[in-house]
LUMLUMDREN-2810 file (N, C-alpha, C; in Angstrom, 1 decimal):
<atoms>
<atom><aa>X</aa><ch>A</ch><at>N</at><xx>3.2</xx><yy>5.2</yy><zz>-14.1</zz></atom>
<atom><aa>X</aa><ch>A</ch><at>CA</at><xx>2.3</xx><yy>6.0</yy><zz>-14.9</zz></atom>
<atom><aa>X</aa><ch>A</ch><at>C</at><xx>1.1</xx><yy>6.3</yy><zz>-14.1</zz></atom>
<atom><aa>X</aa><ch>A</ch><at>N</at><xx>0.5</xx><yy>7.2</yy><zz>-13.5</zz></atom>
<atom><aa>X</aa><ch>A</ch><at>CA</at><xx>-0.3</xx><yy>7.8</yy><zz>-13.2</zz></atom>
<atom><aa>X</aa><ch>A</ch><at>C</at><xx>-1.5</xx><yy>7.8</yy><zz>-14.3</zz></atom>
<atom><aa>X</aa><ch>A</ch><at>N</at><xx>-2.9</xx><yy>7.1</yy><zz>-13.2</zz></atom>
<atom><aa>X</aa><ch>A</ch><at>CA</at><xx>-3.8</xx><yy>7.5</yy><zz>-14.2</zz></atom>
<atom><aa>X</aa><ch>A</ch><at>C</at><xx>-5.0</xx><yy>7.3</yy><zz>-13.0</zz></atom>
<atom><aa>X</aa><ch>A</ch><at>N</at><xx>-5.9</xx><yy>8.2</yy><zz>-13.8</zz></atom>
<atom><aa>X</aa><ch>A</ch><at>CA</at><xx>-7.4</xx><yy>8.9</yy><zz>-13.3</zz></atom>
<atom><aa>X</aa><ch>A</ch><at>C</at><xx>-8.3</xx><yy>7.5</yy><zz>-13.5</zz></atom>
<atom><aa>X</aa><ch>A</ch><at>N</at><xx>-9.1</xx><yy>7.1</yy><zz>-12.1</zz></atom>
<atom><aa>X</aa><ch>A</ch><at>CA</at><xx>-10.3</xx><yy>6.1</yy><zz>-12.3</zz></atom>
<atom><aa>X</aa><ch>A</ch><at>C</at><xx>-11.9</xx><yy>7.3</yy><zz>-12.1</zz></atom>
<atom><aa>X</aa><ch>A</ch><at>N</at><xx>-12.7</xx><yy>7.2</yy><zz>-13.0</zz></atom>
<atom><aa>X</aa><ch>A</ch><at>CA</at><xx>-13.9</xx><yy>7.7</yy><zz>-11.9</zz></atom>
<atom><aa>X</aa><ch>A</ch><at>C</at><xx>-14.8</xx><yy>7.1</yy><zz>-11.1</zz></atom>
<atom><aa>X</aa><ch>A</ch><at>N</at><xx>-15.0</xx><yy>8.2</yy><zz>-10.7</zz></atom>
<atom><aa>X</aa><ch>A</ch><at>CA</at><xx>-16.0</xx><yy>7.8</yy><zz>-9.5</zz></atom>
<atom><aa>X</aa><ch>A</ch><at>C</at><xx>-17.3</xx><yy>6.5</yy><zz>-9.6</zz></atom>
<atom><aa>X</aa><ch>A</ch><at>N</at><xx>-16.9</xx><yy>5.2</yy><zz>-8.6</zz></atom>
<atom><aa>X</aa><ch>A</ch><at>CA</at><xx>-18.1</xx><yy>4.5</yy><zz>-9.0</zz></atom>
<atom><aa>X</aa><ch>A</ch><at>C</at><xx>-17.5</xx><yy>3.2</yy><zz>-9.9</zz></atom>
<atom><aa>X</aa><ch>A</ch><at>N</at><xx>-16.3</xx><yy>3.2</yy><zz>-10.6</zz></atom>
<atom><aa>X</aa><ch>A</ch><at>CA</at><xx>-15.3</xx><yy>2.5</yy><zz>-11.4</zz></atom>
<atom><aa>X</aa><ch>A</ch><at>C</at><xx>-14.9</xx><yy>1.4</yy><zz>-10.1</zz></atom>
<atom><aa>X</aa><ch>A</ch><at>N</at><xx>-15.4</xx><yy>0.7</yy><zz>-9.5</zz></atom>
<atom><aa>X</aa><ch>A</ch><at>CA</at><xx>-14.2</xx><yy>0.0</yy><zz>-8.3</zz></atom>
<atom><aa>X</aa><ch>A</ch><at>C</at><xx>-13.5</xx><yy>-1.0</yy><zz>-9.0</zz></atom>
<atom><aa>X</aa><ch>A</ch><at>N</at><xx>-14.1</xx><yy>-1.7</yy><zz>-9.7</zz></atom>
<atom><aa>X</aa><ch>A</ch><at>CA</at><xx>-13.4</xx><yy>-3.1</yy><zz>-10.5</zz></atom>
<atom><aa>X</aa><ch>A</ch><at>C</at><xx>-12.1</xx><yy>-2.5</yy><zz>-11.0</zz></atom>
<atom><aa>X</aa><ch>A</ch><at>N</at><xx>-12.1</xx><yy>-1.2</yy><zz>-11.9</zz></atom>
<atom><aa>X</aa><ch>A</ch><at>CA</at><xx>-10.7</xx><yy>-0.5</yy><zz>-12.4</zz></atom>
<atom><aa>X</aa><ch>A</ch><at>C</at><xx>-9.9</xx><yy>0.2</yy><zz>-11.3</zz></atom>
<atom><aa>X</aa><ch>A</ch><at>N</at><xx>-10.4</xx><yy>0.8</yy><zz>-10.0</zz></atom>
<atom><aa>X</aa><ch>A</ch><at>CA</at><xx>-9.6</xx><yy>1.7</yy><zz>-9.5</zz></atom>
<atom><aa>X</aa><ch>A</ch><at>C</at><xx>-8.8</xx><yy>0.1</yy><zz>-8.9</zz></atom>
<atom><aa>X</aa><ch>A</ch><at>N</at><xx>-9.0</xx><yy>-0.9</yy><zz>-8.2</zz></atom>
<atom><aa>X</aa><ch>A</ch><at>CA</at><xx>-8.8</xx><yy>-1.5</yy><zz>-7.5</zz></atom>
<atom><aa>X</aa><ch>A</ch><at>C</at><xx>-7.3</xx><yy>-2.5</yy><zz>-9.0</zz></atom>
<atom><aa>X</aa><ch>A</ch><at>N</at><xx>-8.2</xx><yy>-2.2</yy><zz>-10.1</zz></atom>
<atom><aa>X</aa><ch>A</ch><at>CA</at><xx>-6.6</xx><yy>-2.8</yy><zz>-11.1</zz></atom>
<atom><aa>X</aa><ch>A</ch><at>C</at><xx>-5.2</xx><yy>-1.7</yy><zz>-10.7</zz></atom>
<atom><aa>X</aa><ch>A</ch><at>N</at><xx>-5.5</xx><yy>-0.5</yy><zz>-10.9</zz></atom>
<atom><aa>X</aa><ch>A</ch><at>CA</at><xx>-4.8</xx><yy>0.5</yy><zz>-10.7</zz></atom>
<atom><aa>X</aa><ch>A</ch><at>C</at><xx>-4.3</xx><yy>0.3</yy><zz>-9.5</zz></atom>
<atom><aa>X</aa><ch>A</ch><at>N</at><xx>-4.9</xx><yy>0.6</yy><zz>-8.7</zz></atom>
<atom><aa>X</aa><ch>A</ch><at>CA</at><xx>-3.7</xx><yy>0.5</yy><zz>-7.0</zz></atom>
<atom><aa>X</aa><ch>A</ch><at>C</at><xx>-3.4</xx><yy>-0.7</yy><zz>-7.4</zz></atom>
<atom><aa>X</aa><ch>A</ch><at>N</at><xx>-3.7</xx><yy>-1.9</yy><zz>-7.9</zz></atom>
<atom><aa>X</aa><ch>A</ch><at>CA</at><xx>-2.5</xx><yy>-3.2</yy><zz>-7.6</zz></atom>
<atom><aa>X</aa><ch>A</ch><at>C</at><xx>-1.7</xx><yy>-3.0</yy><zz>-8.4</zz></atom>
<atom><aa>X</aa><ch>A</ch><at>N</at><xx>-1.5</xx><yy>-2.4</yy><zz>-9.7</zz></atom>
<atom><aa>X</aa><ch>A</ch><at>CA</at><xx>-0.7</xx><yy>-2.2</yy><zz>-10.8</zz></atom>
<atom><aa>X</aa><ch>A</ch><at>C</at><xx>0.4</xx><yy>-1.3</yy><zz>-10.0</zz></atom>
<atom><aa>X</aa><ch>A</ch><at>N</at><xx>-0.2</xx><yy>0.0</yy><zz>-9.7</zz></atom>
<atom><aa>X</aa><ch>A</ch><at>CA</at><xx>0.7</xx><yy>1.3</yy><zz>-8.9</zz></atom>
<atom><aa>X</aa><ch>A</ch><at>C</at><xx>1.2</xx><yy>0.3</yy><zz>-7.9</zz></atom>
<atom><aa>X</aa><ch>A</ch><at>N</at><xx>1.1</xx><yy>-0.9</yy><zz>-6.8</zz></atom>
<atom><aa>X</aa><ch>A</ch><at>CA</at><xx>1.5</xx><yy>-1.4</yy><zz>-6.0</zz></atom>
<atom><aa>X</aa><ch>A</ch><at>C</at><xx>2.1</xx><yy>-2.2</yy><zz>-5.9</zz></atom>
<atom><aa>X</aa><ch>A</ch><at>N</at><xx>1.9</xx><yy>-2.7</yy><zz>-7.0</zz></atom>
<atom><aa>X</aa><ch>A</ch><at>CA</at><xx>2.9</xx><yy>-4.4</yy><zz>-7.7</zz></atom>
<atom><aa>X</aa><ch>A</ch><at>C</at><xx>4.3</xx><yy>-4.7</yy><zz>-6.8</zz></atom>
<atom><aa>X</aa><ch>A</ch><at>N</at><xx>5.0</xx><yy>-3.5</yy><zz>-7.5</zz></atom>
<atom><aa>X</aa><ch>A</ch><at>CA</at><xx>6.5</xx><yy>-3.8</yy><zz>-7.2</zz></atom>
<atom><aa>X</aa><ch>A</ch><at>C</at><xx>7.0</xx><yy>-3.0</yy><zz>-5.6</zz></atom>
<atom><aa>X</aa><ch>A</ch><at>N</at><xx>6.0</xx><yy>-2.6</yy><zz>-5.1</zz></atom>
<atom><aa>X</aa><ch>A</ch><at>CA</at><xx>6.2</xx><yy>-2.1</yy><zz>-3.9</zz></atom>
<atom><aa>X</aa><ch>A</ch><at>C</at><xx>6.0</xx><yy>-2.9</yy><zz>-3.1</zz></atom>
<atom><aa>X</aa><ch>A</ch><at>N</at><xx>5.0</xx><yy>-4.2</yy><zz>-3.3</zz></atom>
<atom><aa>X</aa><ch>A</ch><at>CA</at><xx>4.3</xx><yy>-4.6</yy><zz>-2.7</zz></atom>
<atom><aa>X</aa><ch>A</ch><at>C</at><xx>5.3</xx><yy>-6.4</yy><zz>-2.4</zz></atom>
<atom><aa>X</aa><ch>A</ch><at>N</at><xx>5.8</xx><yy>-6.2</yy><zz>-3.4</zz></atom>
<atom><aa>X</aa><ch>A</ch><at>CA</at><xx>6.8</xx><yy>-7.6</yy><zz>-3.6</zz></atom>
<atom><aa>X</aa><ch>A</ch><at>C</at><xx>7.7</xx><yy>-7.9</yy><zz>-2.5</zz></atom>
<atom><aa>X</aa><ch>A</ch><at>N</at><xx>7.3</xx><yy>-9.4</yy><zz>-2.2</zz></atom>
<atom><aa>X</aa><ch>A</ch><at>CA</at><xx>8.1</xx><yy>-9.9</yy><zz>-1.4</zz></atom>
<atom><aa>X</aa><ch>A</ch><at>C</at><xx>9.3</xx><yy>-10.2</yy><zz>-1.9</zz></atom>
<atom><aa>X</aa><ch>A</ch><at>N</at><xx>10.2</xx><yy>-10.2</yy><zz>-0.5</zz></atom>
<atom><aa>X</aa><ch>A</ch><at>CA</at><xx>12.2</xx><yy>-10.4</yy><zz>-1.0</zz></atom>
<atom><aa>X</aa><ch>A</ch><at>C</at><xx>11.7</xx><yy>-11.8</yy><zz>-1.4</zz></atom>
<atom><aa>X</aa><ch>A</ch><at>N</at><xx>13.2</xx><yy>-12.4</yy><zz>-2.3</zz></atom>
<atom><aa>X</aa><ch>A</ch><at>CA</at><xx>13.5</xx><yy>-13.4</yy><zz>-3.0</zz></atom>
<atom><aa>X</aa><ch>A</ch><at>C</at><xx>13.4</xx><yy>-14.5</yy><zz>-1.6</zz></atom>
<atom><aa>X</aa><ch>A</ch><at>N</at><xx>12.7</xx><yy>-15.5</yy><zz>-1.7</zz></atom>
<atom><aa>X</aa><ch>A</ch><at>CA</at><xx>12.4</xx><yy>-16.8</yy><zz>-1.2</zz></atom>
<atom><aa>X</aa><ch>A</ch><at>C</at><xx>11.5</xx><yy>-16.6</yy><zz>0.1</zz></atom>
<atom><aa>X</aa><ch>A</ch><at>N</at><xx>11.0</xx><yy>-15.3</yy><zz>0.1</zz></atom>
<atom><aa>X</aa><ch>A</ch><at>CA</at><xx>9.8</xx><yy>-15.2</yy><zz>1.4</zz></atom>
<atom><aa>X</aa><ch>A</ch><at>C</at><xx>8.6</xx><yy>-15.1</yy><zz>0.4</zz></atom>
<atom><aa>X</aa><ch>A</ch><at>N</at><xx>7.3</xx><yy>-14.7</yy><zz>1.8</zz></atom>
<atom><aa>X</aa><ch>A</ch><at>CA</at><xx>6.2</xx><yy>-14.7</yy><zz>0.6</zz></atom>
<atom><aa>X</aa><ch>A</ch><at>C</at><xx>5.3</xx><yy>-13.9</yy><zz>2.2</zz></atom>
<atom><aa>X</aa><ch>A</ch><at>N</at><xx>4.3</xx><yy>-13.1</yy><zz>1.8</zz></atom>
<atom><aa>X</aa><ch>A</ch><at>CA</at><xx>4.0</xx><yy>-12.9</yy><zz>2.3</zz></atom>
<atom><aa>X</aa><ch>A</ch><at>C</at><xx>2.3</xx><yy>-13.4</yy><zz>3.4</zz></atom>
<atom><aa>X</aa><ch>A</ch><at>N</at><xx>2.6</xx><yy>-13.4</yy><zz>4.4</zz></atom>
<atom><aa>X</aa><ch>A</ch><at>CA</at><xx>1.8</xx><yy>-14.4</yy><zz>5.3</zz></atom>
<atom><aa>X</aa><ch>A</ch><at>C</at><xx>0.8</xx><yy>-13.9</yy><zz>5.8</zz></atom>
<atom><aa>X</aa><ch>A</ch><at>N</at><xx>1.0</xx><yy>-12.4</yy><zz>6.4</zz></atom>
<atom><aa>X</aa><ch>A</ch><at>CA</at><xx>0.2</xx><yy>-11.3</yy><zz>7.2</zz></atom>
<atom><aa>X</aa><ch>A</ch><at>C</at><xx>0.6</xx><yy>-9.9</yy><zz>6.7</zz></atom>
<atom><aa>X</aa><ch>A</ch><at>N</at><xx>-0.5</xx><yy>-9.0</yy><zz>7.1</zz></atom>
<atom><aa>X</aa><ch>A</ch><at>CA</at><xx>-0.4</xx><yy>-7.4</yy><zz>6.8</zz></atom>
<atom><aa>X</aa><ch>A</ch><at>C</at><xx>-0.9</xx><yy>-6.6</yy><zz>7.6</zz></atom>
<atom><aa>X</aa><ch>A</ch><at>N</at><xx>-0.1</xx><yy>-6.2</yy><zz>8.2</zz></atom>
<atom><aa>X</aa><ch>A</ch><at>CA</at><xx>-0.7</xx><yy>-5.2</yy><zz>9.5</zz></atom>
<atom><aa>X</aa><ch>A</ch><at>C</at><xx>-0.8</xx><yy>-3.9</yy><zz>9.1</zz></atom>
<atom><aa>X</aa><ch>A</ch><at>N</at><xx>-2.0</xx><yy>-3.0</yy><zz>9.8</zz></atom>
<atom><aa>X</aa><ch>A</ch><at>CA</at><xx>-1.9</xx><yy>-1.3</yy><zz>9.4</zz></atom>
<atom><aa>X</aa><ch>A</ch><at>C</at><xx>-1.9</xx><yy>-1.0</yy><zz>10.9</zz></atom>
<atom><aa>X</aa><ch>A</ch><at>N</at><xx>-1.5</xx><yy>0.5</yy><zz>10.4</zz></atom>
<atom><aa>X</aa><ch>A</ch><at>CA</at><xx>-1.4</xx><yy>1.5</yy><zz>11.6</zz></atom>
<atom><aa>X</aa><ch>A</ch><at>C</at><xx>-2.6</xx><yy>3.0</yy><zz>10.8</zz></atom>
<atom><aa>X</aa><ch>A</ch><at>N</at><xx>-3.2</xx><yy>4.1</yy><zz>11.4</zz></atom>
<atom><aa>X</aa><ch>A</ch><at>CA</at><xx>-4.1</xx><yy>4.7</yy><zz>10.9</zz></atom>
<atom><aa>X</aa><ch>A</ch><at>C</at><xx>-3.5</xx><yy>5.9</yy><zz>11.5</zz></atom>
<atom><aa>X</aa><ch>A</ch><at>N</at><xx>-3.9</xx><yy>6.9</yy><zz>11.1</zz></atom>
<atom><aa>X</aa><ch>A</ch><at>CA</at><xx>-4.0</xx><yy>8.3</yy><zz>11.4</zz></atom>
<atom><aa>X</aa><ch>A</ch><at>C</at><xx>-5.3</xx><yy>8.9</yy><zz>12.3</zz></atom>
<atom><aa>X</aa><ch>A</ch><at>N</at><xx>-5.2</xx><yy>9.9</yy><zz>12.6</zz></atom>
<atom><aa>X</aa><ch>A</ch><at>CA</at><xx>-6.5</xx><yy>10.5</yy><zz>13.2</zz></atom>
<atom><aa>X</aa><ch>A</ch><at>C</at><xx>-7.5</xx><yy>10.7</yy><zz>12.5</zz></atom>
<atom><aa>X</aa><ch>A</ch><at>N</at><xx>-7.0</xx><yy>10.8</yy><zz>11.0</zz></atom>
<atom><aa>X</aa><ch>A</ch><at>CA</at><xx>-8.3</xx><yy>11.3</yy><zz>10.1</zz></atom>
<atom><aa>X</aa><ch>A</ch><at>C</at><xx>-8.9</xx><yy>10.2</yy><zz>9.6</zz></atom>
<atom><aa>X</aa><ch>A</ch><at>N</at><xx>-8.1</xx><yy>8.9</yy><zz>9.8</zz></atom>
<atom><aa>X</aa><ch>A</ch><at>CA</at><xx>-8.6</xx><yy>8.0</yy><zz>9.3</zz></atom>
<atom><aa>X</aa><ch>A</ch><at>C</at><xx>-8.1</xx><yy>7.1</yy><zz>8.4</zz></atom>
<atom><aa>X</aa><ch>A</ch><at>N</at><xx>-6.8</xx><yy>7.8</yy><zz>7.5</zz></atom>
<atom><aa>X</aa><ch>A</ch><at>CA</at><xx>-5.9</xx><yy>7.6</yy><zz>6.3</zz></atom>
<atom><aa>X</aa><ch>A</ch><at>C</at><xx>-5.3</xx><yy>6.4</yy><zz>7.1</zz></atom>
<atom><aa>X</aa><ch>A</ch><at>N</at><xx>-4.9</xx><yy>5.8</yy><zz>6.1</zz></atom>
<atom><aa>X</aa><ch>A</ch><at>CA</at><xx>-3.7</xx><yy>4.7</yy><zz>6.4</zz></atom>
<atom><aa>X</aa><ch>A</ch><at>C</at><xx>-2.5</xx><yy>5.4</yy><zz>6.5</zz></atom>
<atom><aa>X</aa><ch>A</ch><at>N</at><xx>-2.1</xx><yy>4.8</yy><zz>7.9</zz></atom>
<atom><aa>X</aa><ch>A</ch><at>CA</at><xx>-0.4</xx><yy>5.7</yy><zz>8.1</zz></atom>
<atom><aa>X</aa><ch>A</ch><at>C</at><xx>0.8</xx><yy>4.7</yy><zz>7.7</zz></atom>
<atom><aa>X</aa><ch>A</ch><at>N</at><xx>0.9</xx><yy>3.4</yy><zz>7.8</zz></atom>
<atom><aa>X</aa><ch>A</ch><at>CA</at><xx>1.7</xx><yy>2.5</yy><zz>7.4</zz></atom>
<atom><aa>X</aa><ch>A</ch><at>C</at><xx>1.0</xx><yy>1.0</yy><zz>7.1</zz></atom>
<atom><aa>X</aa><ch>A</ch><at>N</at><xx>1.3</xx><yy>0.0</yy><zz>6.1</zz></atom>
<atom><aa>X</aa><ch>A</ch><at>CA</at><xx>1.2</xx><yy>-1.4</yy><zz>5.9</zz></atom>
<atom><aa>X</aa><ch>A</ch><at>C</at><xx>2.6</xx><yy>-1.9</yy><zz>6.3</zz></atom>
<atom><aa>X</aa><ch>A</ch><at>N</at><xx>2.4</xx><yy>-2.6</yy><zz>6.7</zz></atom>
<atom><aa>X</aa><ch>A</ch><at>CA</at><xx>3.7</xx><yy>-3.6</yy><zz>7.1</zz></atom>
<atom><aa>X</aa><ch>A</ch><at>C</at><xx>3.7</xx><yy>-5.2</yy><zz>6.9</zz></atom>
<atom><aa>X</aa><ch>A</ch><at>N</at><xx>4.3</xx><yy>-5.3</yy><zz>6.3</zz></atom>
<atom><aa>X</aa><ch>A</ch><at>CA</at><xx>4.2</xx><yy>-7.3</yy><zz>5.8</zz></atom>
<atom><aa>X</aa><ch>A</ch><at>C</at><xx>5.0</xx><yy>-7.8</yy><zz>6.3</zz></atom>
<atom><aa>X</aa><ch>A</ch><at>N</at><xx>4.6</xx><yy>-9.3</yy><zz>6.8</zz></atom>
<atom><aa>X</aa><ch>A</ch><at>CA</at><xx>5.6</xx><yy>-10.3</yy><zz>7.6</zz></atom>
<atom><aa>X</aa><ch>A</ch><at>C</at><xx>5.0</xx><yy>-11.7</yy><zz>6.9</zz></atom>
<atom><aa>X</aa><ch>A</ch><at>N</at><xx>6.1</xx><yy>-12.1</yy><zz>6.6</zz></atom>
<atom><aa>X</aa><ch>A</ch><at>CA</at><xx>6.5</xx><yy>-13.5</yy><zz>6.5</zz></atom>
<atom><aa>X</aa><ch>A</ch><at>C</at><xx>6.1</xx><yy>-14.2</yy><zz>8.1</zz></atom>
<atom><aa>X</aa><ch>A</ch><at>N</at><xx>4.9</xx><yy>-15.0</yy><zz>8.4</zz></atom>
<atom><aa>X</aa><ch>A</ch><at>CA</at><xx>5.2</xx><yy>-15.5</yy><zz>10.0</zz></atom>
<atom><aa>X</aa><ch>A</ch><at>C</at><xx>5.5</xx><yy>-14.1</yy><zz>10.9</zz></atom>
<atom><aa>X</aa><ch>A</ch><at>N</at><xx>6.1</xx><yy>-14.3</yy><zz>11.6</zz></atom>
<atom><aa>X</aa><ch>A</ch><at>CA</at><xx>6.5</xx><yy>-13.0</yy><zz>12.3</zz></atom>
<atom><aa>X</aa><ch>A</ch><at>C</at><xx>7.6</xx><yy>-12.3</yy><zz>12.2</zz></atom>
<atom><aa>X</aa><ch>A</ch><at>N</at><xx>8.2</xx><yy>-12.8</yy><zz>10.8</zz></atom>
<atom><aa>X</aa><ch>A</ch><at>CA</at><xx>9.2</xx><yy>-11.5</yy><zz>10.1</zz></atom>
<atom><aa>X</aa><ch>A</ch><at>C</at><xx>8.9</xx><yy>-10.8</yy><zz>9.5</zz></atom>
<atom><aa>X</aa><ch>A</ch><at>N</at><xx>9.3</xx><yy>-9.5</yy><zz>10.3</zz></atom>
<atom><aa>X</aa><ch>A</ch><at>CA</at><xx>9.2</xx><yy>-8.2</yy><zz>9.4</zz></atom>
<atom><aa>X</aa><ch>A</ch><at>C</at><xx>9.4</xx><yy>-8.5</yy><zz>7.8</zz></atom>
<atom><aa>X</aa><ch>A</ch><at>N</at><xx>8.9</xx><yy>-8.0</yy><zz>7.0</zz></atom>
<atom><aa>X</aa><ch>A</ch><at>CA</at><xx>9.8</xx><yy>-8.1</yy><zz>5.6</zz></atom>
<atom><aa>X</aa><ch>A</ch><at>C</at><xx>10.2</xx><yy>-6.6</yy><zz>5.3</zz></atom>
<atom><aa>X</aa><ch>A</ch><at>N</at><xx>8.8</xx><yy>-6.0</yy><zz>5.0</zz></atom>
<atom><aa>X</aa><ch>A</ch><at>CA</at><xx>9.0</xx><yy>-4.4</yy><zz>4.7</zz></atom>
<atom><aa>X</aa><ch>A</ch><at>C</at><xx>7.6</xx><yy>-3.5</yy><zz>5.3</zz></atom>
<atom><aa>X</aa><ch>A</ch><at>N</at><xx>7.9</xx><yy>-2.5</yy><zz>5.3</zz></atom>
<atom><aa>X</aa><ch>A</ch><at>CA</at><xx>6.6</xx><yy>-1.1</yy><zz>5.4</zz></atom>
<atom><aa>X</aa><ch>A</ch><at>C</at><xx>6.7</xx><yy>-0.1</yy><zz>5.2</zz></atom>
<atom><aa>X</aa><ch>A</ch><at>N</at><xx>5.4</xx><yy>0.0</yy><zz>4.1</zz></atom>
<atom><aa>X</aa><ch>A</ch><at>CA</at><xx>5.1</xx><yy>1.3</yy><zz>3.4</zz></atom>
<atom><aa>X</aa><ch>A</ch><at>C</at><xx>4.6</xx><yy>1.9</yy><zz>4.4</zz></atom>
<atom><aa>X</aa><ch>A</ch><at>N</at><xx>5.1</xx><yy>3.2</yy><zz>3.8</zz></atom>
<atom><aa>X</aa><ch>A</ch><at>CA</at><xx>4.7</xx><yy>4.3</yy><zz>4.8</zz></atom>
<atom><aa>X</aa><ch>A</ch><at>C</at><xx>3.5</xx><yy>5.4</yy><zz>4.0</zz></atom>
<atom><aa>X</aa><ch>A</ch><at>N</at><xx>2.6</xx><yy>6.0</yy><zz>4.2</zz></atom>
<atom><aa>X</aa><ch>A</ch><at>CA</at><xx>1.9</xx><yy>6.8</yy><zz>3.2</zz></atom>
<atom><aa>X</aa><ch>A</ch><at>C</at><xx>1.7</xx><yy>8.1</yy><zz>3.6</zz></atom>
<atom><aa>X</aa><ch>A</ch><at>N</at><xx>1.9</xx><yy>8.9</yy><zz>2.8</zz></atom>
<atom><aa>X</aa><ch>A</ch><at>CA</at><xx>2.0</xx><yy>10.6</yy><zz>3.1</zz></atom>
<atom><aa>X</aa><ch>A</ch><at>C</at><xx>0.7</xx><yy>11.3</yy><zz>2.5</zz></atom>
<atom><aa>X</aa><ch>A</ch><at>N</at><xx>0.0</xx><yy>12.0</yy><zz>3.1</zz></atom>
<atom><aa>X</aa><ch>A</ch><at>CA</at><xx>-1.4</xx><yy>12.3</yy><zz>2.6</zz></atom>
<atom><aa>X</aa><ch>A</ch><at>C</at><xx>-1.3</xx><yy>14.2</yy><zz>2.9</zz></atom>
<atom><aa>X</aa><ch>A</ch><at>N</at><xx>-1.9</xx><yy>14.5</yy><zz>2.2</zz></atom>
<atom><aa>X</aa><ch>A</ch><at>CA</at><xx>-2.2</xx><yy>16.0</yy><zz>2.1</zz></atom>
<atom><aa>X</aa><ch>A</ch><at>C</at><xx>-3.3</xx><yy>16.1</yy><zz>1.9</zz></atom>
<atom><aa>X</aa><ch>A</ch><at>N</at><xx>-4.0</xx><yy>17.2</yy><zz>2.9</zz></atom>
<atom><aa>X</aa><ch>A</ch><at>CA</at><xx>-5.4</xx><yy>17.1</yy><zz>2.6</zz></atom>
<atom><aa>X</aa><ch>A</ch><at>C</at><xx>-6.4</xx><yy>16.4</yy><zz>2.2</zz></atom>
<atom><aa>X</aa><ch>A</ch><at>N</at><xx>-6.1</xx><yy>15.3</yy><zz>2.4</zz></atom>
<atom><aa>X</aa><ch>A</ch><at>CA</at><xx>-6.8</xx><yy>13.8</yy><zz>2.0</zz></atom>
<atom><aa>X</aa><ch>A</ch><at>C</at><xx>-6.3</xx><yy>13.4</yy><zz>0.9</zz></atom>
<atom><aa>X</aa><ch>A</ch><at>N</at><xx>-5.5</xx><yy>14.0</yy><zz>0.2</zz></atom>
<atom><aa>X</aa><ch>A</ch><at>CA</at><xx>-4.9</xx><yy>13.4</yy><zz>-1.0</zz></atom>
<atom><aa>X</aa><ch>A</ch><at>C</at><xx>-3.7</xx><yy>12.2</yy><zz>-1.1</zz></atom>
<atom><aa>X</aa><ch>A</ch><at>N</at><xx>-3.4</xx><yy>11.3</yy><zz>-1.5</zz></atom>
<atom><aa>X</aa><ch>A</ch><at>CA</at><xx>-2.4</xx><yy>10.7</yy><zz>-1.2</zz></atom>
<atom><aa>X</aa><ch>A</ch><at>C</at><xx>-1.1</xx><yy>11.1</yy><zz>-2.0</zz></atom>
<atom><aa>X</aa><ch>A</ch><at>N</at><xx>-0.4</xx><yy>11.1</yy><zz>-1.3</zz></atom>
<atom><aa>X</aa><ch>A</ch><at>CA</at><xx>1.1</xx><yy>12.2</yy><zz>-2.3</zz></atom>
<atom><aa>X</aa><ch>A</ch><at>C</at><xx>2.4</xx><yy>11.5</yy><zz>-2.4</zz></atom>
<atom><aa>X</aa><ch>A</ch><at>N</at><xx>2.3</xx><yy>10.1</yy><zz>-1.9</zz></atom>
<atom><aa>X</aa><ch>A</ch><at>CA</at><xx>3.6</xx><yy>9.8</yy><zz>-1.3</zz></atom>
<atom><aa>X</aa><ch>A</ch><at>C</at><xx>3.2</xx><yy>7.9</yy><zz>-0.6</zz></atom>
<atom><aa>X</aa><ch>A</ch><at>N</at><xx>4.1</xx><yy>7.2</yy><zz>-1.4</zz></atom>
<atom><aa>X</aa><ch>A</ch><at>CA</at><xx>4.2</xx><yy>6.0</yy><zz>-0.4</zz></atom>
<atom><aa>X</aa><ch>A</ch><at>C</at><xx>5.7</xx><yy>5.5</yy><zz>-0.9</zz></atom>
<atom><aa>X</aa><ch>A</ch><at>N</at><xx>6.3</xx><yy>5.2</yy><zz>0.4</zz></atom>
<atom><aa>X</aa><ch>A</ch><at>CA</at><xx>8.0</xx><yy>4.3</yy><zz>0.6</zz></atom>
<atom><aa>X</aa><ch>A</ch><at>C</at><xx>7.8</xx><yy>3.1</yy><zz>1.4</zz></atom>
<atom><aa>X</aa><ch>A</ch><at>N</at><xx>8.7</xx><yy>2.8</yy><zz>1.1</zz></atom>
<atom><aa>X</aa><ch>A</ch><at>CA</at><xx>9.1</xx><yy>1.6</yy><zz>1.5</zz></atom>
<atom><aa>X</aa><ch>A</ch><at>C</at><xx>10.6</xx><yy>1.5</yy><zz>2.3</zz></atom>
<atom><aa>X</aa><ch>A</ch><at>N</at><xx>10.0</xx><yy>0.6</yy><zz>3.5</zz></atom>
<atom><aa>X</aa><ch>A</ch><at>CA</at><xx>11.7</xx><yy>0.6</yy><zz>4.0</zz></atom>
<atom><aa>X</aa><ch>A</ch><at>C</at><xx>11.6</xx><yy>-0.7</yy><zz>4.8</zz></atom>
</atoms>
């Protein structure tokens, strides 16, 4: 479910992206996550998060931005 925080709200935008991120964000069954690495764009956006258990990969989101907008995050 998609929903609008305004401007200046951080306590709620910050519930919202963990709510929107919850199940993306979840570690596989009997890992947990240890570290979080990013990669960046030129404009500055986040291009990928990546989580590792220790130094296993687990997963990384990838994030698709349009005009500064965010449009898009997977997981692989």
């Amino acid at each position: 479910m998609a929903s609008e925080v305004s401007y200046g709200r951080y306590e709620e935008a910050f519930r919202a992206i963990h709510s929107a991120l919850y199940g993306l964000m979840a570690a596989p069954p009997g890992k947990k996550i240890t570290k979080l690495a990013f990669t960046w764009n030129p404009d500055g956006t986040v291009s990928t998060l990546s989580a590792y258990d220790g130094e296993e990969l687990l997963f990384t989101l990838t994030f698709i931005w349009n005009a500064g907008n965010l449009e898009e995050i997977s997981r692989s």
